[in-house]
CHARMM internal coordinates of N, CA and C (Angstrom, degrees):
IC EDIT
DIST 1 N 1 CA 1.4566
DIST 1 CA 1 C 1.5349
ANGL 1 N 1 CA 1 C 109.00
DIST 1 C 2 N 1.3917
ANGL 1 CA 1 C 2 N 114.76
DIHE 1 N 1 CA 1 C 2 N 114.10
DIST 2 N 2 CA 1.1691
ANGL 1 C 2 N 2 CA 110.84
DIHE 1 CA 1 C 2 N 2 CA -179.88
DIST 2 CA 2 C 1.8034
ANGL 2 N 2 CA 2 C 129.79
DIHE 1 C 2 N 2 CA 2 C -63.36
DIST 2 C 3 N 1.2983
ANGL 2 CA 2 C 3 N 137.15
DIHE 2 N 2 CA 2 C 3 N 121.61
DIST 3 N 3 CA 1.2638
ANGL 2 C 3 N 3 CA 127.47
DIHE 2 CA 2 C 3 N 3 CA -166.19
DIST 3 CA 3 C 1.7250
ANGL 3 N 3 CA 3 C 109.74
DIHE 2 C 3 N 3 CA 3 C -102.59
DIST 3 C 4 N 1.6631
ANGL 3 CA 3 C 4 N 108.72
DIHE 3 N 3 CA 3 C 4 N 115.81
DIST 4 N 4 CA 0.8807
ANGL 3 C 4 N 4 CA 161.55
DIHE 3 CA 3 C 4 N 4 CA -112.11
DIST 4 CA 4 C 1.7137
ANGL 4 N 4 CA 4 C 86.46
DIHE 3 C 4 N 4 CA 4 C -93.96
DIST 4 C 5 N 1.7608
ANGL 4 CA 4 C 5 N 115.47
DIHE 4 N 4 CA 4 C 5 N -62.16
DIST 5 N 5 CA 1.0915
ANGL 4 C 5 N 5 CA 151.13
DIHE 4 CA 4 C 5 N 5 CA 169.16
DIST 5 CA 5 C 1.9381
ANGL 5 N 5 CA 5 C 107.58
DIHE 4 C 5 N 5 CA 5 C -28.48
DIST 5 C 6 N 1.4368
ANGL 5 CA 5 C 6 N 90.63
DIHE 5 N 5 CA 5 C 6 N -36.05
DIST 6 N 6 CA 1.5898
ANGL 5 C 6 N 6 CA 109.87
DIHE 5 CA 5 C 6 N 6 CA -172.34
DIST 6 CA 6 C 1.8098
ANGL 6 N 6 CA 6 C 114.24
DIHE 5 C 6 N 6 CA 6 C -81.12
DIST 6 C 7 N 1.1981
ANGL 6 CA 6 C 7 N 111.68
DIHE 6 N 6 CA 6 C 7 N -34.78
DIST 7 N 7 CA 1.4173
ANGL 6 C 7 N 7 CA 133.29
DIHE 6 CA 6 C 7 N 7 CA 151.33
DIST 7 CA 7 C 1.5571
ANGL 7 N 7 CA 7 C 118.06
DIHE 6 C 7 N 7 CA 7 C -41.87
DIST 7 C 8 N 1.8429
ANGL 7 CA 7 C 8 N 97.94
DIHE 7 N 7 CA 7 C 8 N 111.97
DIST 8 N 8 CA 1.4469
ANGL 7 C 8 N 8 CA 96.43
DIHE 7 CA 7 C 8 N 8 CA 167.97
DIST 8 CA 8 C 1.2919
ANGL 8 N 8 CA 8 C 109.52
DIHE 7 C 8 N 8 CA 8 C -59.99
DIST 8 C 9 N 1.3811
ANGL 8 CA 8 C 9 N 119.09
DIHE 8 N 8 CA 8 C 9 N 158.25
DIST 9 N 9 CA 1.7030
ANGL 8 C 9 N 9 CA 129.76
DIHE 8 CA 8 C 9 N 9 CA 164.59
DIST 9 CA 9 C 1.1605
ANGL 9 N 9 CA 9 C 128.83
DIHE 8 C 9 N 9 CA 9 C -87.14
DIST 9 C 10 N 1.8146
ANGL 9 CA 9 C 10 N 105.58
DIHE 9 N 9 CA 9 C 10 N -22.19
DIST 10 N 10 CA 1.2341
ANGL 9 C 10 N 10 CA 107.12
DIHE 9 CA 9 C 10 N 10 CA 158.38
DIST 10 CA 10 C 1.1579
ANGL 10 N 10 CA 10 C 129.43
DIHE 9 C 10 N 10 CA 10 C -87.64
DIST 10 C 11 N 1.3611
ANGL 10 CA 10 C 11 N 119.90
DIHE 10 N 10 CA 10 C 11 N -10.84
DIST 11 N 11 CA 1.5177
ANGL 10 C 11 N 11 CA 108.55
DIHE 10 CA 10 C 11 N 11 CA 160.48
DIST 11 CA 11 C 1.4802
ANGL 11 N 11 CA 11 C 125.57
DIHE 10 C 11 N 11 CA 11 C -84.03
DIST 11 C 12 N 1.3736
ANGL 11 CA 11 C 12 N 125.58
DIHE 11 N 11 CA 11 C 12 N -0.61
DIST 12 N 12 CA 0.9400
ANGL 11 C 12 N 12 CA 127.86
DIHE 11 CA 11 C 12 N 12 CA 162.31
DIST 12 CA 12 C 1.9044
ANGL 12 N 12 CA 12 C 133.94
DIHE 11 C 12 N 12 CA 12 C -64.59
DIST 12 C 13 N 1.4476
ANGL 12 CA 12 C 13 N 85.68
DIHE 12 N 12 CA 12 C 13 N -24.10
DIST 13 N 13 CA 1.3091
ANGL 12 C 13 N 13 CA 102.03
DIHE 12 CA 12 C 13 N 13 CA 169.13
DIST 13 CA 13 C 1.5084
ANGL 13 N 13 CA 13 C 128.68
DIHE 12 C 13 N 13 CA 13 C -79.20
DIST 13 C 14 N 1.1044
ANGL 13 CA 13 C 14 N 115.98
DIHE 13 N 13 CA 13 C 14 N -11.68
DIST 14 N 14 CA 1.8129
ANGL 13 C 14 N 14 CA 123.46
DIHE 13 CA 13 C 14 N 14 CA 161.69
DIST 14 CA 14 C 1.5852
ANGL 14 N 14 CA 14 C 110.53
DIHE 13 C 14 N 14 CA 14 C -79.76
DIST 14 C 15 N 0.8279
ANGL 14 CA 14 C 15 N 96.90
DIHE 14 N 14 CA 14 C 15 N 166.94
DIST 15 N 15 CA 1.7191
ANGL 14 C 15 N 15 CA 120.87
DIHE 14 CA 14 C 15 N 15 CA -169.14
DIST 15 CA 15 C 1.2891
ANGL 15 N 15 CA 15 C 105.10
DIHE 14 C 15 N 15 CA 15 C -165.31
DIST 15 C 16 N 1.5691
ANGL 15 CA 15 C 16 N 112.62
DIHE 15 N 15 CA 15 C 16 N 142.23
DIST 16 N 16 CA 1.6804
ANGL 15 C 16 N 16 CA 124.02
DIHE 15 CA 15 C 16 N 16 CA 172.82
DIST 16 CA 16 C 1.3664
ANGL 16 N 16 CA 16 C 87.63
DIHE 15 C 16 N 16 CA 16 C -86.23
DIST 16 C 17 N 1.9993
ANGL 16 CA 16 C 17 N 94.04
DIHE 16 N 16 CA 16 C 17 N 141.02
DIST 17 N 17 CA 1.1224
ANGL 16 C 17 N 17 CA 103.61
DIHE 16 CA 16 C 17 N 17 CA -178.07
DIST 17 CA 17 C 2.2245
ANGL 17 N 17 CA 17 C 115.82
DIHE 16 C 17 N 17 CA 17 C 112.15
DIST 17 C 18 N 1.0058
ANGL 17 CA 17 C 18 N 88.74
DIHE 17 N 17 CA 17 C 18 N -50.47
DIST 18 N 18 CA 1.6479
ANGL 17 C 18 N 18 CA 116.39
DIHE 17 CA 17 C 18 N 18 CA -177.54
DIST 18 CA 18 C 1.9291
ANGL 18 N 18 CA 18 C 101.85
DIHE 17 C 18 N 18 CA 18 C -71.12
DIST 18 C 19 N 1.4302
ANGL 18 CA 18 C 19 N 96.88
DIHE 18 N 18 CA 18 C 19 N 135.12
DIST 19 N 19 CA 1.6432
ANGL 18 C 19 N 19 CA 120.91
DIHE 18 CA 18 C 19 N 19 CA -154.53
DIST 19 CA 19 C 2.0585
ANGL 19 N 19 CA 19 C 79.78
DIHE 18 C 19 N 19 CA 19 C -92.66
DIST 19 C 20 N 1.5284
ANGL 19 CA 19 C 20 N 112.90
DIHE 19 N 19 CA 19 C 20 N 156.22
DIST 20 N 20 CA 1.0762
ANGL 19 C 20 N 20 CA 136.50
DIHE 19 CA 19 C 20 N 20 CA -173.95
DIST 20 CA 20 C 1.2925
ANGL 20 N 20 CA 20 C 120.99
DIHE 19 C 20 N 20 CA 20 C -168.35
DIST 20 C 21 N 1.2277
ANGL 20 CA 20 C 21 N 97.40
DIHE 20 N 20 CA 20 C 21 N 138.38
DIST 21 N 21 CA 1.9493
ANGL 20 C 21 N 21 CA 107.18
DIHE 20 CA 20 C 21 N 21 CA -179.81
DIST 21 CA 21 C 1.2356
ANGL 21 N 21 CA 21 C 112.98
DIHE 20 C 21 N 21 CA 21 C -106.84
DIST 21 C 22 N 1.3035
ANGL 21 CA 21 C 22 N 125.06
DIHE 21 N 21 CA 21 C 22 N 114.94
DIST 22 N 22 CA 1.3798
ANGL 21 C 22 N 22 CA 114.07
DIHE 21 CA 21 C 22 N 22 CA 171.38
DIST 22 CA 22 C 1.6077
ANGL 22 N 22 CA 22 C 118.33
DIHE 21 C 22 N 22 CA 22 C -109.50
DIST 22 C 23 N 1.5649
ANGL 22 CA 22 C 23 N 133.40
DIHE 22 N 22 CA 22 C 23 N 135.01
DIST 23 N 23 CA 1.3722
ANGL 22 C 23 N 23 CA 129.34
DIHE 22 CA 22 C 23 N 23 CA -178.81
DIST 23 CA 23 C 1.4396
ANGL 23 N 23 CA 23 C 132.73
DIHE 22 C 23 N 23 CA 23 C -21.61
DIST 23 C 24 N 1.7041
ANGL 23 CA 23 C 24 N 107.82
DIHE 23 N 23 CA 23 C 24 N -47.66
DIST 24 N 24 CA 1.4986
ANGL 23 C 24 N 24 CA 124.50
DIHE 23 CA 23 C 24 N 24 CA 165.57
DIST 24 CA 24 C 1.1171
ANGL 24 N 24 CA 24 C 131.90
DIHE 23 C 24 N 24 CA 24 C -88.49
DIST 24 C 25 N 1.7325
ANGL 24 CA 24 C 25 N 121.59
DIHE 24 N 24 CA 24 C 25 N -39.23
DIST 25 N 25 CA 1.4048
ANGL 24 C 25 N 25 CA 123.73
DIHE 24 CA 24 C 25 N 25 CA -176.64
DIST 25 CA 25 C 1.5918
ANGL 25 N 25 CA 25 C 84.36
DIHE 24 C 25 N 25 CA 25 C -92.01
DIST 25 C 26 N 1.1365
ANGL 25 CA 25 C 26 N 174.25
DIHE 25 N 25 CA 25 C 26 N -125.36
DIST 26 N 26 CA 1.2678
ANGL 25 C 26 N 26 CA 161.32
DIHE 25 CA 25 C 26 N 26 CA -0.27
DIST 26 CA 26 C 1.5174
ANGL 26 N 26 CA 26 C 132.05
DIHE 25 C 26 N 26 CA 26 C 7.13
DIST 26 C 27 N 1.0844
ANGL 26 CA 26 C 27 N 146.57
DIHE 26 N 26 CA 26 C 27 N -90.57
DIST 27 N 27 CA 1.7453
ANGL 26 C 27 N 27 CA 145.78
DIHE 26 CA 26 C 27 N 27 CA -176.45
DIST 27 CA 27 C 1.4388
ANGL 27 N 27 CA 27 C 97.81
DIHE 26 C 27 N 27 CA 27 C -117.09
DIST 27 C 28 N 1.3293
ANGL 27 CA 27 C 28 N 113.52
DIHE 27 N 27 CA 27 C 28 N 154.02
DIST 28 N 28 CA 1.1600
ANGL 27 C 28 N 28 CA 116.73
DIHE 27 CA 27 C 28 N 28 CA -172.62
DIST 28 CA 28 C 1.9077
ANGL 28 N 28 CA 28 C 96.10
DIHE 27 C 28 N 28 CA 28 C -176.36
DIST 28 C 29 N 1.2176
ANGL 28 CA 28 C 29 N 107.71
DIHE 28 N 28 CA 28 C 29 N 172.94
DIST 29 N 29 CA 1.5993
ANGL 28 C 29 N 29 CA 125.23
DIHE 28 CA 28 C 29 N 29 CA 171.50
DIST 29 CA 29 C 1.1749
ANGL 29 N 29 CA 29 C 126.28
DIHE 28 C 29 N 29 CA 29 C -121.98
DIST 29 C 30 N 1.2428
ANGL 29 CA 29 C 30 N 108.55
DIHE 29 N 29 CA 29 C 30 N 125.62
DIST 30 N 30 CA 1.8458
ANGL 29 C 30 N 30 CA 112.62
DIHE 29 CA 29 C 30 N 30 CA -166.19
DIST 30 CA 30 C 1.6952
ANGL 30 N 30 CA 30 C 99.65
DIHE 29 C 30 N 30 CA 30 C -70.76
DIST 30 C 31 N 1.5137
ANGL 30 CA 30 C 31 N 136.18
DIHE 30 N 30 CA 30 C 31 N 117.28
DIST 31 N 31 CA 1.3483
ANGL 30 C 31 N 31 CA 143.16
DIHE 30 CA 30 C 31 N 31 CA -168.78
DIST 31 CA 31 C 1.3113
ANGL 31 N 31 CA 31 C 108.16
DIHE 30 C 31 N 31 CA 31 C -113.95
DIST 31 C 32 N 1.5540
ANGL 31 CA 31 C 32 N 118.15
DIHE 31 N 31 CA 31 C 32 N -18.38
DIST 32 N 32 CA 2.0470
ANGL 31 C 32 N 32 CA 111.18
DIHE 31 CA 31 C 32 N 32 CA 171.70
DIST 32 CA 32 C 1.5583
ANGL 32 N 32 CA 32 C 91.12
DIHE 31 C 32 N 32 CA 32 C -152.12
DIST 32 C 33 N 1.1412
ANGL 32 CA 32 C 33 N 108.11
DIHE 32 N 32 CA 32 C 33 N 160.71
DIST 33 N 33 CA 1.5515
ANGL 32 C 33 N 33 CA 129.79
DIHE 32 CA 32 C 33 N 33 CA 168.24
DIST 33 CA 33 C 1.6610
ANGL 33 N 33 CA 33 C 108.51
DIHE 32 C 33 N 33 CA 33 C -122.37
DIST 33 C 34 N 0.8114
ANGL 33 CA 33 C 34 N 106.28
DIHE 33 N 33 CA 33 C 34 N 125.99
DIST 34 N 34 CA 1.8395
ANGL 33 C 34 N 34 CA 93.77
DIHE 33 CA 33 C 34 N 34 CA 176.40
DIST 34 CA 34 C 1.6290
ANGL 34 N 34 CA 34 C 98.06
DIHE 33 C 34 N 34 CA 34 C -161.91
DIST 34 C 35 N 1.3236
ANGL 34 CA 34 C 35 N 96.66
DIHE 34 N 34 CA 34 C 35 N 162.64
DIST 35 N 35 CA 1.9894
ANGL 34 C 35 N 35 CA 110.54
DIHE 34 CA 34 C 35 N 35 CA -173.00
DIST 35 CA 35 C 1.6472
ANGL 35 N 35 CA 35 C 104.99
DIHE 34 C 35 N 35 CA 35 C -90.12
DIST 35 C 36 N 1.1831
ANGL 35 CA 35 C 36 N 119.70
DIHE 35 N 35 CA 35 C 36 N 148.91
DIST 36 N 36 CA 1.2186
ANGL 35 C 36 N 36 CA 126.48
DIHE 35 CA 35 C 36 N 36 CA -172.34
DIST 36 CA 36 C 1.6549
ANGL 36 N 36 CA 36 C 98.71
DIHE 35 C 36 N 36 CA 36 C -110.99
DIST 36 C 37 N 1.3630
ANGL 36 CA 36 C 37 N 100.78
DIHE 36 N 36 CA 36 C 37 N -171.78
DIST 37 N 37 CA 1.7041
ANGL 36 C 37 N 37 CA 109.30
DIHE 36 CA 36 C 37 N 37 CA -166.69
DIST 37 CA 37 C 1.5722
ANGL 37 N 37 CA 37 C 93.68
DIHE 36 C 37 N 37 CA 37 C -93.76
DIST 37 C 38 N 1.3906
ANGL 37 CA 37 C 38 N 109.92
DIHE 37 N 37 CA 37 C 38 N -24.73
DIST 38 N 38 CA 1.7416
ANGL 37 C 38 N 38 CA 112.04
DIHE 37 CA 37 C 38 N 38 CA -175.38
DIST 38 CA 38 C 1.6154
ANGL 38 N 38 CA 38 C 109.26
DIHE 37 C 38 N 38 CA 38 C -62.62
DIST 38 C 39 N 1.5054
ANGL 38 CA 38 C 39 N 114.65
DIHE 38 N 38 CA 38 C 39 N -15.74
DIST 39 N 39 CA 1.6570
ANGL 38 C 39 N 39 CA 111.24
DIHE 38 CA 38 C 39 N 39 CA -158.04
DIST 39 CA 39 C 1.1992
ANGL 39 N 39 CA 39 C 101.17
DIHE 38 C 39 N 39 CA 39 C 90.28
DIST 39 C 40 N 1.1469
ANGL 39 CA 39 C 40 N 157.21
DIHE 39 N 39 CA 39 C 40 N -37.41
DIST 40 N 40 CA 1.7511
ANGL 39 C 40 N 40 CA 148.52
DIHE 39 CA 39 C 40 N 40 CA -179.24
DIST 40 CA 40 C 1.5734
ANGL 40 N 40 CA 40 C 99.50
DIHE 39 C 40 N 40 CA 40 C -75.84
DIST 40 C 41 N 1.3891
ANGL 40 CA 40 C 41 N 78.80
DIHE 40 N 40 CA 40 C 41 N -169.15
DIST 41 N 41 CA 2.2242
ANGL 40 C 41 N 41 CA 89.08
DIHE 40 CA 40 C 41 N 41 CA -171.85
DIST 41 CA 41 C 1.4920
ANGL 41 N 41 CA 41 C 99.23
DIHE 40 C 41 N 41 CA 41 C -131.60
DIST 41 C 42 N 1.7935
ANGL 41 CA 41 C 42 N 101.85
DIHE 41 N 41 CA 41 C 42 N 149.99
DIST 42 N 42 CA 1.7356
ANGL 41 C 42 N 42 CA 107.47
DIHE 41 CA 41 C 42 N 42 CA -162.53
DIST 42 CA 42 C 1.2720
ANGL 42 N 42 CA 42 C 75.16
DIHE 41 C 42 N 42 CA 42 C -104.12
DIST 42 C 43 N 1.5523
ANGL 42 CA 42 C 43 N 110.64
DIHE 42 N 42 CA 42 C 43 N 157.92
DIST 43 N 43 CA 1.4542
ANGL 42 C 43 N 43 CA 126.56
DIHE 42 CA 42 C 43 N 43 CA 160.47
DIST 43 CA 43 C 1.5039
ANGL 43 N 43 CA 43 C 108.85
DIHE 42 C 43 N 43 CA 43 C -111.67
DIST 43 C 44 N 1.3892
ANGL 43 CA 43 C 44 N 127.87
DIHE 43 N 43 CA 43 C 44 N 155.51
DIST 44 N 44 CA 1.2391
ANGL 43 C 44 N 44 CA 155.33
DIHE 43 CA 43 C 44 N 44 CA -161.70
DIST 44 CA 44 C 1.9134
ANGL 44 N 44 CA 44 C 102.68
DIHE 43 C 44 N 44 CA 44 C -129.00
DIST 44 C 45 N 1.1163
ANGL 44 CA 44 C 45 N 89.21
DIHE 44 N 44 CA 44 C 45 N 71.22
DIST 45 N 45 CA 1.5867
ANGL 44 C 45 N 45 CA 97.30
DIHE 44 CA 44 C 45 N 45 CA -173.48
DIST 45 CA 45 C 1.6243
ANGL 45 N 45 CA 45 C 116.22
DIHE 44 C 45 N 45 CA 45 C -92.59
DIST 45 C 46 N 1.4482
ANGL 45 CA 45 C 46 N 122.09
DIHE 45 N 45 CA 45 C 46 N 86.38
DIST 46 N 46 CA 1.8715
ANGL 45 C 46 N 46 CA 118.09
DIHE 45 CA 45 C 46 N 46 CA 156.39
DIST 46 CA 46 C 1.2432
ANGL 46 N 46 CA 46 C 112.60
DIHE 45 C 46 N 46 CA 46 C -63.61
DIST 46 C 47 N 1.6694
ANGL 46 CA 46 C 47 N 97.59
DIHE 46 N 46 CA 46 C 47 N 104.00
DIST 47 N 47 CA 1.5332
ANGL 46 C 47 N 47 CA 111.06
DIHE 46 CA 46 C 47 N 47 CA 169.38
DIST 47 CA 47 C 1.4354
ANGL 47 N 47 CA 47 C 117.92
DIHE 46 C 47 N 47 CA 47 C -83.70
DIST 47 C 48 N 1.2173
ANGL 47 CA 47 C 48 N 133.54
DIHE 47 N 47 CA 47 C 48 N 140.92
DIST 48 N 48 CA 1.5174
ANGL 47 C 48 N 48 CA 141.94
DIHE 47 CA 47 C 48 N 48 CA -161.74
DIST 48 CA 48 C 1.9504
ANGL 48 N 48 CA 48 C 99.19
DIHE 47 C 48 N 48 CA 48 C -55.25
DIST 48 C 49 N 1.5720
ANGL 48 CA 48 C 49 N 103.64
DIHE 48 N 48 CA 48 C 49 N -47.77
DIST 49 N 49 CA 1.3255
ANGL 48 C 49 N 49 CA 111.31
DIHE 48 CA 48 C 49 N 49 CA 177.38
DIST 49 CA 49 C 1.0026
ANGL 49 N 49 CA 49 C 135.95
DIHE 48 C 49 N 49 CA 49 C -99.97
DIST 49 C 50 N 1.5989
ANGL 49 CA 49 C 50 N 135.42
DIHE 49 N 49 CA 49 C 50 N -41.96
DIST 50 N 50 CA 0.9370
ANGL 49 C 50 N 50 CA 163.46
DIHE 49 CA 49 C 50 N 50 CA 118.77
DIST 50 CA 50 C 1.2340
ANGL 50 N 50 CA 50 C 128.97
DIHE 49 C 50 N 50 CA 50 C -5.45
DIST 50 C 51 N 1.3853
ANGL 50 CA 50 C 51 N 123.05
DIHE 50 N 50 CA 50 C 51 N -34.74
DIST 51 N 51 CA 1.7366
ANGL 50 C 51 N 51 CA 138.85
DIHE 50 CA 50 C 51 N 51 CA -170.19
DIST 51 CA 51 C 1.5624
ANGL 51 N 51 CA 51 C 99.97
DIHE 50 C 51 N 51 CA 51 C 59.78
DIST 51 C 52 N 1.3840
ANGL 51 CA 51 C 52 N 92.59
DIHE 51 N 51 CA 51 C 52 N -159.34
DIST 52 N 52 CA 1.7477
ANGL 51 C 52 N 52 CA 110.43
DIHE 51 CA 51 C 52 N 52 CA -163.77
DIST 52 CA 52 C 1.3478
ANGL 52 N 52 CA 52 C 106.83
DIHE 51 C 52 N 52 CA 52 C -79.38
DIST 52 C 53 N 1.4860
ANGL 52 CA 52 C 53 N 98.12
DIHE 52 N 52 CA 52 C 53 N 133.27
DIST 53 N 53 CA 1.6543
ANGL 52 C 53 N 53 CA 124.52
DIHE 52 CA 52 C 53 N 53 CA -167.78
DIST 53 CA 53 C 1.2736
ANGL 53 N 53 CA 53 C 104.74
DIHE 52 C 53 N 53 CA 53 C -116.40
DIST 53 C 54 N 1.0464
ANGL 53 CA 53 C 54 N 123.44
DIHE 53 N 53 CA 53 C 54 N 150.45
DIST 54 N 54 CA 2.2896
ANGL 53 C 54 N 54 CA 130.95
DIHE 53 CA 53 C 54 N 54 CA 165.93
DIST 54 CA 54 C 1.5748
ANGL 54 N 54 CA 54 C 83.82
DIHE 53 C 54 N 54 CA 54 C -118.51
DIST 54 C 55 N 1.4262
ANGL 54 CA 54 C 55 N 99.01
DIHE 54 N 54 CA 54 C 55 N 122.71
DIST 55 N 55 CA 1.5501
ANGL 54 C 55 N 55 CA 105.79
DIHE 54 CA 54 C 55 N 55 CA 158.85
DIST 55 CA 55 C 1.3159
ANGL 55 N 55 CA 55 C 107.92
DIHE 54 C 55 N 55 CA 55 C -120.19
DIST 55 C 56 N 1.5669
ANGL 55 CA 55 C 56 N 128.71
DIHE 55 N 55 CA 55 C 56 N 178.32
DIST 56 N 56 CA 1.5940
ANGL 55 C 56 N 56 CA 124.08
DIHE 55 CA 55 C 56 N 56 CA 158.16
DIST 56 CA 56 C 1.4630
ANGL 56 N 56 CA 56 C 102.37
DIHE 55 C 56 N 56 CA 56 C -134.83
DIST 56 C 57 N 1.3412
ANGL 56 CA 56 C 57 N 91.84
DIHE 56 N 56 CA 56 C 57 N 144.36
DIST 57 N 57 CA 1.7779
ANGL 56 C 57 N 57 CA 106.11
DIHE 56 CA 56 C 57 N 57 CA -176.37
DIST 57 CA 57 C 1.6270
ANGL 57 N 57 CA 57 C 88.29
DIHE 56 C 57 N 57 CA 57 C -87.80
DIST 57 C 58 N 1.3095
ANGL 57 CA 57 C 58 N 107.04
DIHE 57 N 57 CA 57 C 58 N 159.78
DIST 58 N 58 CA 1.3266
ANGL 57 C 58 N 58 CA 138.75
DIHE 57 CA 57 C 58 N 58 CA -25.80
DIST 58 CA 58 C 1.5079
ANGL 58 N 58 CA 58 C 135.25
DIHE 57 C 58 N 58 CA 58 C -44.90
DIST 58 C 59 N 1.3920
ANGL 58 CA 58 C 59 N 96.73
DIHE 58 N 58 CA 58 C 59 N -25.16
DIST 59 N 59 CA 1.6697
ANGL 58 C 59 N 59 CA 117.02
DIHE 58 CA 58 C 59 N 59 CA -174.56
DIST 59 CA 59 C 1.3325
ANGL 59 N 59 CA 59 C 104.86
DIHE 58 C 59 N 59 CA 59 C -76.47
DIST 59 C 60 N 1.0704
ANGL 59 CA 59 C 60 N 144.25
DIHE 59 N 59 CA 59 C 60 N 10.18
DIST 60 N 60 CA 1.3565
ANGL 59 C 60 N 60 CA 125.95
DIHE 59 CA 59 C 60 N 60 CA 178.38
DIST 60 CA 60 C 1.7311
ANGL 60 N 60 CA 60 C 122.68
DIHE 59 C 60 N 60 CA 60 C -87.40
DIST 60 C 61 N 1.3849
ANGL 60 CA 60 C 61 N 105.50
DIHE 60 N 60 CA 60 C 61 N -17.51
DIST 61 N 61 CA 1.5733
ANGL 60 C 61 N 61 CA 121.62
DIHE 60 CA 60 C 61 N 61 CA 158.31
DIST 61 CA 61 C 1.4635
ANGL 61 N 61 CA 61 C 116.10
DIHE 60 C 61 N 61 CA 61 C 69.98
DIST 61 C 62 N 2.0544
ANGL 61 CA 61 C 62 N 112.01
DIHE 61 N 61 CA 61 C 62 N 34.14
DIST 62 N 62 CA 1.0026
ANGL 61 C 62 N 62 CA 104.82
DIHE 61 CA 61 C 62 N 62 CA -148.04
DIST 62 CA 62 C 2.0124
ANGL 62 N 62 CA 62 C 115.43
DIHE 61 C 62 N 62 CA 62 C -108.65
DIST 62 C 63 N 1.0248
ANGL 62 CA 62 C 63 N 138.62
DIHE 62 N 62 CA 62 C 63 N 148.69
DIST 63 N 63 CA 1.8057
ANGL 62 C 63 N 63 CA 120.79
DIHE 62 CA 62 C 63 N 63 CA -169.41
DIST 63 CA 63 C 1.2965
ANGL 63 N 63 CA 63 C 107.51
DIHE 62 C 63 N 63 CA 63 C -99.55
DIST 63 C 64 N 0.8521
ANGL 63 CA 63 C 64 N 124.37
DIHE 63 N 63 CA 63 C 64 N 124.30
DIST 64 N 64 CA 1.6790
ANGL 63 C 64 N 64 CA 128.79
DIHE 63 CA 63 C 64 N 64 CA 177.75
DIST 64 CA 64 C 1.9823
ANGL 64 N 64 CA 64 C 91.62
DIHE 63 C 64 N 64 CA 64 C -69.80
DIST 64 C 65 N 1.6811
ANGL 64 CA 64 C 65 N 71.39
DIHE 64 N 64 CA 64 C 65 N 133.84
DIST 65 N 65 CA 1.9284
ANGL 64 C 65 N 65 CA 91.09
DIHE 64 CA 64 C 65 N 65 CA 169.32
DIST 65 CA 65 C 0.7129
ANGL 65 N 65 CA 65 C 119.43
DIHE 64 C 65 N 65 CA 65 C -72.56
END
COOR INIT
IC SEED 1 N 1 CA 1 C
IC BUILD
């Protein structure tokens, strides 16, 4: 049974699909969610300008639209 408690909260709040601002690339669309080797989660970010980004939360510094 997975424990729930163990789950960041902020990664719970992204969704593929879901618009984002980030400081450097600017707006973009979250396109994969996936787990990294660190224990956090990589994002798959199409930025409007920028194109496709890999970020990792926590560090990715990003504002939900």
């Amino acid at each position: 049974m997975p424990r729930y408690e163990d789950e960041s909260q902020e990664a719970l709040e992204y969704r593929v699909g879901m618009r984002v601002l980030h400081p450097t690339f600017g707006k973009g669309t979250i396109m994969r969610i996936e787990p990294s080797s660190a224990g956090s989660l990589k994002l798959r970010v199409l930025f409007d300008q920028e194109g496709e980004k890999r970020l990792v939360l926590p560090y990715a510094k990003l504002e939900i639209l």
